[in-house]
C-alpha positions as CSV (number, residue, x, y, z in Angstrom):
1,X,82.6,27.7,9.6
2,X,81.7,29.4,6.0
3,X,81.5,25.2,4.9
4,X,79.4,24.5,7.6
5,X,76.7,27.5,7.3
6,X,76.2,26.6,3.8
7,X,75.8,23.1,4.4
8,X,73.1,23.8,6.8
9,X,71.4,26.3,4.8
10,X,71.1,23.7,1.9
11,X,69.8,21.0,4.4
12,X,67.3,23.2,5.4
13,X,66.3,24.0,1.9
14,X,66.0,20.5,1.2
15,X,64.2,19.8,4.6
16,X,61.8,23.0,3.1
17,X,61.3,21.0,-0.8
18,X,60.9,17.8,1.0
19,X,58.4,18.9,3.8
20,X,56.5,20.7,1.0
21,X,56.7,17.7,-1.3
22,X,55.4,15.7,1.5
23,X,52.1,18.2,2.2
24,X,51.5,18.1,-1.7
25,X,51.6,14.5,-1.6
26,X,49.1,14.3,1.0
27,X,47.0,16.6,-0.2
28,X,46.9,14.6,-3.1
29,X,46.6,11.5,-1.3
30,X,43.2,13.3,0.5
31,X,41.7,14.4,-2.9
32,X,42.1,11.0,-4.7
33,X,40.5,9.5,-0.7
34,X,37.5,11.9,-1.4
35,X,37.6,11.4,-4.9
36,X,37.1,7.0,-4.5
37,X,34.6,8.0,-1.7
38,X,32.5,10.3,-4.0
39,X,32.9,7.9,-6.8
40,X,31.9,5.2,-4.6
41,X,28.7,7.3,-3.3
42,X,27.2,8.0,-6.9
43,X,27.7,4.3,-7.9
44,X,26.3,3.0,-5.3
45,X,22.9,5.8,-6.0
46,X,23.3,4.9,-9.7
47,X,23.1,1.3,-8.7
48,X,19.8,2.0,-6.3
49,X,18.5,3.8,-8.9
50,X,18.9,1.0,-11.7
51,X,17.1,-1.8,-9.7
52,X,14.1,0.3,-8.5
53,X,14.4,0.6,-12.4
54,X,13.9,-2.9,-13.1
55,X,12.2,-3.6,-10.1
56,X,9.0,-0.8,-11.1
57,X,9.8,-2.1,-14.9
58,X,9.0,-5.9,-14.0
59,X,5.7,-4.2,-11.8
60,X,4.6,-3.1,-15.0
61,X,5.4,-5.9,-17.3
62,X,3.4,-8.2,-14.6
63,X,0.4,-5.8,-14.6
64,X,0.4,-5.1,-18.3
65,X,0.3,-9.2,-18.8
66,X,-2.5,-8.7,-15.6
67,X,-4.3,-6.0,-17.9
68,X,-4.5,-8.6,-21.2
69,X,-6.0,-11.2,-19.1
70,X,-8.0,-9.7,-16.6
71,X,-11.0,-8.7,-19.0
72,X,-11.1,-12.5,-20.4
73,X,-11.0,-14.2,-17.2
74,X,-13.8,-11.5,-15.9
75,X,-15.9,-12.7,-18.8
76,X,-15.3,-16.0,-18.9
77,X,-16.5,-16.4,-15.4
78,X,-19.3,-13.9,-14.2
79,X,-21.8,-15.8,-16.6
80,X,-21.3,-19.1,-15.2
81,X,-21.0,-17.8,-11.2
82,X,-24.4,-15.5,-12.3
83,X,-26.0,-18.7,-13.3
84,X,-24.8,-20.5,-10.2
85,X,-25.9,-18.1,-8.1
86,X,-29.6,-17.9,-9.6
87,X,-29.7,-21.0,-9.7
88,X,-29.5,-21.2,-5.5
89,X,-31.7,-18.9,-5.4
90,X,-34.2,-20.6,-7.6
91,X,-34.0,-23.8,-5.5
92,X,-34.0,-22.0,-2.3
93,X,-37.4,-20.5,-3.7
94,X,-39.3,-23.2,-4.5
95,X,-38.2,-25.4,-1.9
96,X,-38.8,-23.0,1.5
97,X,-39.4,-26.4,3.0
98,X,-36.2,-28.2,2.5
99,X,-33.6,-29.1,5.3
100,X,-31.8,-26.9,7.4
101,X,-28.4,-28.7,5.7
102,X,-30.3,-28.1,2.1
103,X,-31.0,-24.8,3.0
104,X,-27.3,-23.8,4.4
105,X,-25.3,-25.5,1.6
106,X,-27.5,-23.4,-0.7
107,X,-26.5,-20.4,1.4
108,X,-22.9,-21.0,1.1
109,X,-23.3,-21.6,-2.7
110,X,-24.8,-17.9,-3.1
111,X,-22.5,-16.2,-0.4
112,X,-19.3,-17.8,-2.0
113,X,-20.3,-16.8,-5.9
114,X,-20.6,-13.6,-4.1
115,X,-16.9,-13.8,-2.7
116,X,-15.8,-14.9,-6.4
117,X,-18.0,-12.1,-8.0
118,X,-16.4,-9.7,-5.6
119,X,-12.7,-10.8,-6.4
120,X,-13.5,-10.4,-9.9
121,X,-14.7,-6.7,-9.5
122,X,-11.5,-5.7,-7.5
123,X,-9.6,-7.0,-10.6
124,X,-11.2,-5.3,-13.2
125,X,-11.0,-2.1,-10.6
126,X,-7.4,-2.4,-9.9
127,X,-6.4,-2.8,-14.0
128,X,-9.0,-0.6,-15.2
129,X,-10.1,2.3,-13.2
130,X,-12.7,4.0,-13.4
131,X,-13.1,8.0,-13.1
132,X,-14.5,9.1,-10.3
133,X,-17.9,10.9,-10.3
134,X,-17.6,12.9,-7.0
135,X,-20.8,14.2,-5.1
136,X,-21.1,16.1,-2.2
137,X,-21.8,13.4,1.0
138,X,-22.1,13.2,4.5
139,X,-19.0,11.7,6.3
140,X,-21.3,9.7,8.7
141,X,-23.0,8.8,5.7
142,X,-20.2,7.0,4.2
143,X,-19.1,5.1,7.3
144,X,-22.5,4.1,7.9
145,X,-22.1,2.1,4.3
146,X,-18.8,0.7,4.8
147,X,-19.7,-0.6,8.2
148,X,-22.6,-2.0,6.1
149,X,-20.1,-3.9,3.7
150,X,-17.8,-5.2,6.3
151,X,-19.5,-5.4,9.9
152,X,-17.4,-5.9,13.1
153,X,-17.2,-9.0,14.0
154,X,-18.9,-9.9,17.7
155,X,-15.3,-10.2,19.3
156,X,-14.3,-6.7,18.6
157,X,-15.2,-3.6,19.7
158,X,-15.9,-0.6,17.6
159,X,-15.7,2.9,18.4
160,X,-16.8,5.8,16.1
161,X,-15.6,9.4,16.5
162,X,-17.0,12.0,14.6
163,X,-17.3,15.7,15.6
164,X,-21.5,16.7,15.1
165,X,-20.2,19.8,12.9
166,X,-18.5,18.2,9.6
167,X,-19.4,19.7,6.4
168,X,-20.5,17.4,3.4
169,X,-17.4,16.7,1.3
170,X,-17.4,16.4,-2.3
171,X,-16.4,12.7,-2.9
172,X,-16.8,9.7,-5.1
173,X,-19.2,7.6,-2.6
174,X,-19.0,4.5,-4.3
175,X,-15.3,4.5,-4.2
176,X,-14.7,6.1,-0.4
177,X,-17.1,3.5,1.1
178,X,-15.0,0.9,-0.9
179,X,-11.6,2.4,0.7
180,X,-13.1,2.2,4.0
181,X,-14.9,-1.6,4.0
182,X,-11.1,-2.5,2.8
183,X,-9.4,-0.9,5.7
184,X,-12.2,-2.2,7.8
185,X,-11.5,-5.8,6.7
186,X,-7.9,-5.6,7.0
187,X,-8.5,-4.5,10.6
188,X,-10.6,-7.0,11.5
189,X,-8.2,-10.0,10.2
190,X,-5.2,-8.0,12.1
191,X,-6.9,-8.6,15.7
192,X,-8.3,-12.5,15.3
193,X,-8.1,-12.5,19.4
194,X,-10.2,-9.1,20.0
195,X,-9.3,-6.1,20.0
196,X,-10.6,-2.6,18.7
197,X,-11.5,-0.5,16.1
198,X,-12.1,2.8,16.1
199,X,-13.1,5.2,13.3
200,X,-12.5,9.0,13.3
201,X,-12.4,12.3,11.2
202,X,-11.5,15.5,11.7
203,X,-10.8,19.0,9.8
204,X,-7.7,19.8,8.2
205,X,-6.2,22.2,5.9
206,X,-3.8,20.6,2.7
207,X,-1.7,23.4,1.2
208,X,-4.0,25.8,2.2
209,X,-7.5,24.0,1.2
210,X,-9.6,22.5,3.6
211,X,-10.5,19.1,3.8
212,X,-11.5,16.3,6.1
213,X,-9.4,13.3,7.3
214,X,-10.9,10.2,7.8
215,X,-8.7,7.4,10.1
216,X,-9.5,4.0,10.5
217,X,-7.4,2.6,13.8
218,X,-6.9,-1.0,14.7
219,X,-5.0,-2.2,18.2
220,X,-3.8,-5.6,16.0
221,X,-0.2,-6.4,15.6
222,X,0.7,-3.9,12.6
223,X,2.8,-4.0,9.5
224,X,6.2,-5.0,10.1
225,X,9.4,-2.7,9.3
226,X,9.9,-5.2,6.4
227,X,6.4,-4.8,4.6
228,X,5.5,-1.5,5.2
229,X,7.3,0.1,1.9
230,X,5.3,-2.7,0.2
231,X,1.5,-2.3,1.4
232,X,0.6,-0.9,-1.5
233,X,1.9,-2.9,-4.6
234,X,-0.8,-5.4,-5.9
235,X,-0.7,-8.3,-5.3
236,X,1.4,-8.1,-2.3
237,X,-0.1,-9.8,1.3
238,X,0.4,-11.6,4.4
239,X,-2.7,-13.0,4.6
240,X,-3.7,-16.3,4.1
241,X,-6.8,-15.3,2.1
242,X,-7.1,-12.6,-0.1
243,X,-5.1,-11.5,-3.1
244,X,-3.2,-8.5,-2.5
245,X,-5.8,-5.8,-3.9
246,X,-7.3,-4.2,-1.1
247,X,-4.9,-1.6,-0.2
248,X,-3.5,-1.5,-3.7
């Protein structure tokens, strides 16, 4: 009986070593599981973080090869589309008489040296900026203008909502009426059937300073899941005209 009590006394010590051994192995098991899965986690963010690397690195490679060549290209071609486009109107002056055909050819010749002259500017504005020379201005004031620069076309309707209370806002005009006519334009090529536009502002506070938010609203299709992380890159676009600038 002695025999037997010590056998079973030693089979339950090495039940005890063997049931700890067991626990410590897998608790050693979980901590190398957690371990891969933390290893895993940061390669995977290191590996993210190295191709938005290279990605934003070949951006700027592309723009500073955009930058060299921008300024030459500008020059080389504003001369010879200013001289085109006098030179329309210089025949459209002395010949008031011409045909109707004369007269629209000529027409297109001025209106598409302006499309190329306009291009041209957005370039040099996208690769060299300018500083902005901020004024105070009146909201309406500005929409007014960029409405001016890019009208509604007859098939859409627009709708303007402005409260009759907004303060003037100190701004660069030049460069919010530019904003606007862009978002203007994009919102009339995203509703080729009809649709609407409408414009609004309204006060708002940004960290504690007050300001005014302006919103241009199309009822178009919309930017896909796909595109929106890209609206703003240059020379990115869906469009079958254009060259990617306007948002950018």
């Amino acid at each position: 009986a002695l025999e037997n009590v010590r056998l079973y006394e030693s089979a339950s010590r090495y039940a005890a070593a063997l049931e700890r051994e067991i626990a410590e192995h897998k608790r050693a098991e979980a901590a190398i599981e957690q371990l891969n899965a933390s290893l895993e986690q940061r390669i995977a963010e290191r590996t993210s973080e190295l191709l938005a690397a290279q990605e934003q690195l070949a951006l700027q490679e592309h723009l500073t090869m955009l930058n060299q060549l921008t300024g030459e290209v500008a020059h080389e071609l504003r001369n010879p589309l200013g001289n085109i486009s006098a030179a329309a109107y210089y025949l459209k002056l002395i010949q008031p008489q011409s045909k109707a055909k004369v007269q629209e050819y000529l027409g297109l010749i001025q209106s598409e040296t302006q499309n190329a002259q306009r291009i041209i500017a957005d370039l040099l504005e996208m690769t060299h900026p300018k500083l902005a020379n901020p004024e105070p201005a009146a909201i309406d004031d500005l929409i007014r203008r960029a409405l001016e620069r890019a009208p509604a076309a007859l098939h859409l309707e627009l709708l303007i909502d402005l409260p009759p209370d907004l303060p003037p806002v100190l701004v660069d005009p030049v460069q919010v009426v530019h904003v606007l006519g862009n978002l203007l334009s994009n919102a009339r090529q995203a509703m080729p059937a009809g649709g609407t536009t409408t414009i609004s502002a309204r006060r708002a506070t940004l960290e504690g300073q007050p300001f005014i938010a302006v919103s241009v609203r199309d009822s178009g299709v919309g930017i896909s899941a796909e595109n929106i992380e890209y609206i703003f890159e240059p020379h990115f676009t869906t469009s079958r005209k254009g060259i990617g600038l306007g948002l950018a």
